[in-house]
C-alpha positions, 0 to 999 in steps of 0.5 A: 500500500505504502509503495503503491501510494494505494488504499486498503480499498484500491488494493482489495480491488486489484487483489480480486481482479487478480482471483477472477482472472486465475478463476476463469484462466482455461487452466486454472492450476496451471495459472496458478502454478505459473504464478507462484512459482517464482514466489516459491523459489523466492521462499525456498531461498529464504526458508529452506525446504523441509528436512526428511527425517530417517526412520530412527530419526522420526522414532526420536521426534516423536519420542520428544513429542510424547515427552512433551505432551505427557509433562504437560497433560498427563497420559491423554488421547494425544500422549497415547498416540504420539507414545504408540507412534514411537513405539511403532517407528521404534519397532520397525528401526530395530527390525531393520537394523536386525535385518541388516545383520545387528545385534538388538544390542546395536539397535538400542544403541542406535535407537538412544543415540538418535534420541540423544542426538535430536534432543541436543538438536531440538534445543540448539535454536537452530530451528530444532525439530521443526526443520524436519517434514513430520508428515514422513514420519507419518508415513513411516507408521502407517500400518503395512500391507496387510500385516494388522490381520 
């Protein structure tokens, strides 16, 4: 407003000739697309994109996040599912690590140092824990093809 020399009227107004003209665009995505893209690459050189966390790493996040959760309400609906979760993506690094040829040994090892290491990284202030893309995480625990029956 202050650039354009503009009202807060005057700029709703160019806001909405810009929606109608994306909402009656042949392609309304694809003109959307074209026009957030060089927004996105401005955005992404500001904020860098999401880390993808590994299995053990999510078991630790969602560790931390049940920590958190339980200290502050108890044992409720949430910290009972963030505790299952992590006990979920535990389970399956341990597996894997057993698959690989270690020890249960080896994978509690594992496991406690990716504990420790994002513990140290959620209070570093260096964006912690919320750089990761917990949505994977997610994913990692969905329940496998036809392994809950």
């Amino acid at each position: 407003m202050k650039e354009g020399a503009l009202t807060r009227e005057q700029v709703r107004d160019l806001i909405a000739v810009q929606v109608q003209a994306l909402q009656t665009a042949p392609d309304p995505d694809k003109a959307l697309s074209a026009l957030a893209k060089p927004c996105l690459a401005r955005l992404d050189a500001t904020v860098p994109p999401l880390v993808a966390p590994t299995l053990k790493q999510c078991a630790a996040i969602l560790g931390l996040a049940y920590s958190e959760v339980h200290a502050r309400e108890g044992m409720s609906t949430s910290a009972q599912d963030l505790k299952t979760l992590e006990s979920v993506l535990s389970s399956r690094e341990r597996e894997a690590i057993i698959a690989a040829g270690g020890s249960g040994d080896d994978a509690d090892r594992t496991l406690a140092e990716a504990r420790e290491a994002m513990a140290a990284e959620a209070g570093d202030g260096k964006g912690g824990v919320d750089k990761y893309d917990i949505a994977r995480c997610y994913e990692f625990a969905r329940p496998q093809e036809k392994s809950h029956y």
